[in-house]
Structure formats: structure tokens, C-alpha cells
N, C-alpha and C positions, 0 to 999 in steps of 0.2 A: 858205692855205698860207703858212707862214713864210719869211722868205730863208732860216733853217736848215732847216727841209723842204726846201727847193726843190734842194739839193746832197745830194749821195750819200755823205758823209763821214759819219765817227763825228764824235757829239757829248758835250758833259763835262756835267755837272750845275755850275754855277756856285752862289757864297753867294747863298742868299736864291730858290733853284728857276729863276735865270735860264738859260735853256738857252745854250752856250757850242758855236758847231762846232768841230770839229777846229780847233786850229792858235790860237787863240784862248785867254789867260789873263787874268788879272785882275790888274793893278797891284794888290801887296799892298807898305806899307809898316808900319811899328812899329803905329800905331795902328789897322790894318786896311784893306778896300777904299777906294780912292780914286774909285772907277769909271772907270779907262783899262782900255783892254785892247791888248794886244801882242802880236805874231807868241810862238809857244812852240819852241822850238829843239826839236821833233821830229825827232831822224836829222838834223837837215841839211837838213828839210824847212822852208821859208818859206810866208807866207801866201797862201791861194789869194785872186782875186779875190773871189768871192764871201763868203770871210770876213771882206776887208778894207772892201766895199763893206757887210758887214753890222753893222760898228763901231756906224755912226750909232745903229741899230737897239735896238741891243745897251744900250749908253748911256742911247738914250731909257728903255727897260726901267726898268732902274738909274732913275732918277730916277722915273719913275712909282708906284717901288715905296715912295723912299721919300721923295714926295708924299703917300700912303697911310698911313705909319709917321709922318708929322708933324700930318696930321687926327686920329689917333689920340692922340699926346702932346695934342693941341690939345682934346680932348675930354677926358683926364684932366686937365688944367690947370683944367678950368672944377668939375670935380667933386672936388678935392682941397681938405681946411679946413685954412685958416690955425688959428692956433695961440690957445689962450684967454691972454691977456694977464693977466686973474685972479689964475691959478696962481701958486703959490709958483715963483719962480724956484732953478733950478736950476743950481749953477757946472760939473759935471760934465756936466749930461744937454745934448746939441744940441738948440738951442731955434729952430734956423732953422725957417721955416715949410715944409711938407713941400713947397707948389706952385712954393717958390722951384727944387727940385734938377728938376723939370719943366720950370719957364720956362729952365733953366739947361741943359736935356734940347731943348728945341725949338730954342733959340737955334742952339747947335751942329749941331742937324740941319739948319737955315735954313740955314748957313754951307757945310755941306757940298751943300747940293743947289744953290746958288748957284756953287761951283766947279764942281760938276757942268754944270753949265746954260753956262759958259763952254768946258769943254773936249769940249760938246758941237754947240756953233756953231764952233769951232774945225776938230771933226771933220769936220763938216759942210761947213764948207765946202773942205776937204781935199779930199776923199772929191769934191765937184760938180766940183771943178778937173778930177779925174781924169777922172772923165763927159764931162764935156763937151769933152772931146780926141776922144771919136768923132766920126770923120764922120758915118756912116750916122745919121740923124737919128729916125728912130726906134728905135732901138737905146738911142740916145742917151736920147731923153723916156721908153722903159721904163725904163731904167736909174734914170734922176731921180725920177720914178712911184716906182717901187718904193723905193727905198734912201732918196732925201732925200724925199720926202712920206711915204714908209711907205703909199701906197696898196695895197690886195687885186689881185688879177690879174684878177678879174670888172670894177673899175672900170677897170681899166689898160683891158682888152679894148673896153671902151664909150669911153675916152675916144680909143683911139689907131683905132676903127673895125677890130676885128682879132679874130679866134679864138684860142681858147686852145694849140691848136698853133701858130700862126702863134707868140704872145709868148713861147711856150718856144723854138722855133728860133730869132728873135732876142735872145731872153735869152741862150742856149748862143752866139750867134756872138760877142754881146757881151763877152761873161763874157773869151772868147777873146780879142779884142782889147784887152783892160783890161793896164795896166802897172802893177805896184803899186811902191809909191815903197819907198825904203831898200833 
């Protein structure tokens, strides 16, 4: 079960199938997704804990996917021909070799998943400051479990020695005592 399963809220379809819960949009500027995401001025409504504690999440998503889309570019690069040198040159026709606008396609996506990757450590460790302001100490290590390792709630249950209602009642107390910043 996902941290967006795990709450009762509606959820949006984000670019690229990433599931977004309630309250949750996507930094969109000129050139498109940057992969932040931000409380959404719903009514007046602010972000719940568990949307803001699923940032990390979310993020990671985002970069996984387009880890995915750059083995992809990384594979048309190796299969794409340079150009025969041979030929009658041409003043009109572009004689760039087609694998350059790929390497030129990877680079930029290298570039974007590297700010990714920092305003994801960034989040993160936002997001563990918050955590770790609980006392209750297992509350605490679920909290971390889930959100900043991205663990399942079968391993949560095995590492913290605990049942599955037990980790829901202290997830729901948790959830409660979380203070989201802004």
C-alpha cells in the first residue's frame, strides 16, 4: 500500500501517471515539470500531513521515471547513424549527425534529474526534521520507515516487532501530531 492509499483523500492524475493526493500539484514553469510539488490552494485548504510527509515519495517517483526515459534516450544513442561523409554536401539540408540532437536529448535530461536528485535530499531531509520532532519513538521510526526509506508496512511490521493494526493506530496518532511547516 502506497502513502497515497494509505489516506482517504481524493487523488489527481499527475504528468507522466504519477498518482498526486489531494492538495498536492506539480511545480509547472515555462519549460514544464521541474518535479517540486506544493500545497494547492484548495478552498483555503493547506496540506495534510500525510501529503506533505509524502513529498519525498512523490519526488522519488519523478526521478525514477525519468531514470527510465534517459536508459531509453541511452539506447537510441547507441542505435542512431552518423552521417556518410561521402555525400555531396549540402548548404540548405542539416548535415548535423542525427545522434548529436540525442546526446543533446540525454544531456538535458542528466541535467534535470541531477536538480531533481538535489531538491530531493533537500526534501528529505525537511520532511526527517519534521519526524523526528516526535517523541513517541515508534511513531517516530514508522514515520521514517515509511516516508524517508520508502519501506512496505509488512517490513515496517517485522522491523518495528508490531501488527498491522498496531502500525495503522500509530501511523493515524502520528499523522496527528505532525506540524507541517509554512
Amino acid at each position: 500500500e502506497s502513502a497515497s492509499e494509505a489516506h482517504s483523500g481524493k487523488e489527481g492524475q499527475g504528468r507522466n501517471g504519477v498518482v498526486l493526493p489531494l492538495g498536492l500539484v506539480p511545480c509547472i514553469d515555462e519549460r514544464g515539470w521541474r518535479g517540486a510539488y506544493q500545497a494547492a490552494e484548495l478552498g483555503g485548504m493547506s496540506m495534510t500531513a500525510i501529503e506533505y510527509l509524502s513529498q519525498v515519495t512523490y519526488i522519488d517517483r519523478k526521478i525514477q521515471y525519468d531514470l527510465s526515459e534517459l536508459e531509453e534516450l541511452r539506447l537510441r544513442a547507441e542505435s542512431v547513424s552518423s552521417p556518410n561523409l561521402a555525400e555531396n554536401v549540402s548548404h540548405t539540408r542539416n548535415t548535423e549527425a542525427p545522434f548529436v540532437k540525442v546526446l543533446e536529448l540525454i544531456w538535458a535530461k542528466q541535467e534535470r534529474i541531477n536538480r531533481e536528485l538535489a531538491e530531493l535530499e533537500q526534501k528529505r531531509e525537511e520532511v526527517k526534521s519534521v519526524i523526528e520532532r516526535l517523541e513517541n519513538e515508534d511513531e517516530r521510526l514508522l514515520l521514517l520507515y515509511r516516508y524517508i526509506r520508502g519501506m512496505k508496512w509488512e517490513d515496517i511490521g517485522e522491523e518495528l516487532h508490531a501488527g498491522r493494526s498496531t502500525l495503522f493506530r500509530w501511523h493515524k496518532s502520528a499523522l496527528s501530531k505532525i506540524r507541517v511547516p509554512g
